[in-house]
Each structure stands twice: as C-alpha cells, then as structure tokens.
N, C-alpha and C positions, 0 to 999 in steps of 0.2 A: 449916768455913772461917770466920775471926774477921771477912772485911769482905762482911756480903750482897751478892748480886748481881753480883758484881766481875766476871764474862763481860759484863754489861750497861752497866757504867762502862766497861769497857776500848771495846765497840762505841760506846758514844755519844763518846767519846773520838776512834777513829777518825771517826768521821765528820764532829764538827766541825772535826778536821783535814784531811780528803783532801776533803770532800763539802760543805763549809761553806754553798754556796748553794741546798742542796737542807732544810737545817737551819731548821725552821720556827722563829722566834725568840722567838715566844709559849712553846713547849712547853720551850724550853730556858730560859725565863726563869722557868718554873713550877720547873722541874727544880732549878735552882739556888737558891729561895728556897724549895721545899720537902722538898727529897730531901737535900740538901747540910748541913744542920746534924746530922741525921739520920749520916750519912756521917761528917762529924766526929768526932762523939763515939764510935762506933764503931774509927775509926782510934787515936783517943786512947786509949781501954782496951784496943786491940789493945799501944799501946805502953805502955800502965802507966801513964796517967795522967790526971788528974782536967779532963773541961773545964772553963775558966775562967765564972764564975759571969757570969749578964749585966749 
C-alpha cells in the first residue's frame, strides 16, 4: 500500500467528522503537526512528485 496506515487516517477522519466532541484536541493537534508532513510526502511520491523544499 503506497499511503501507511490509511484504515487509521480514514477512522480518525470519521471521527472528527461524526464524533467531533469526543476528539481530544491536544492529540489531534499532535497528530497534525507530526504525523501530517510525514503523510504529505508520502502522497506526493505516491503521485510522482517531489515535495517542495522548505
């Protein structure tokens, strides 16, 4: 599978759409500033392409 974990993206996905106030905002704000760059770049060489330099 080229994006890890994607059963885990797809459930945290659910849940901050259906279950929003059960969504501790700490672990989602971890999630996003460390999981999600990570995730990027991933999707980017899934699609063929170079991430932009920072």
């Amino acid at each position: 599978m080229l994006i890890p974990d994607l059963s885990r993206i797809v459930g945290t996905r659910n849940r901050i759409i259906h279950v929003y106030e059960a969504v501790d905002q700490l672990i989602l704000w971890d999630s996003i500033n460390n999981d999600l760059p990570g995730l990027r770049s991933s999707l980017l060489a899934a699609l063929g392409k170079d991430p932009p330099m920072p």
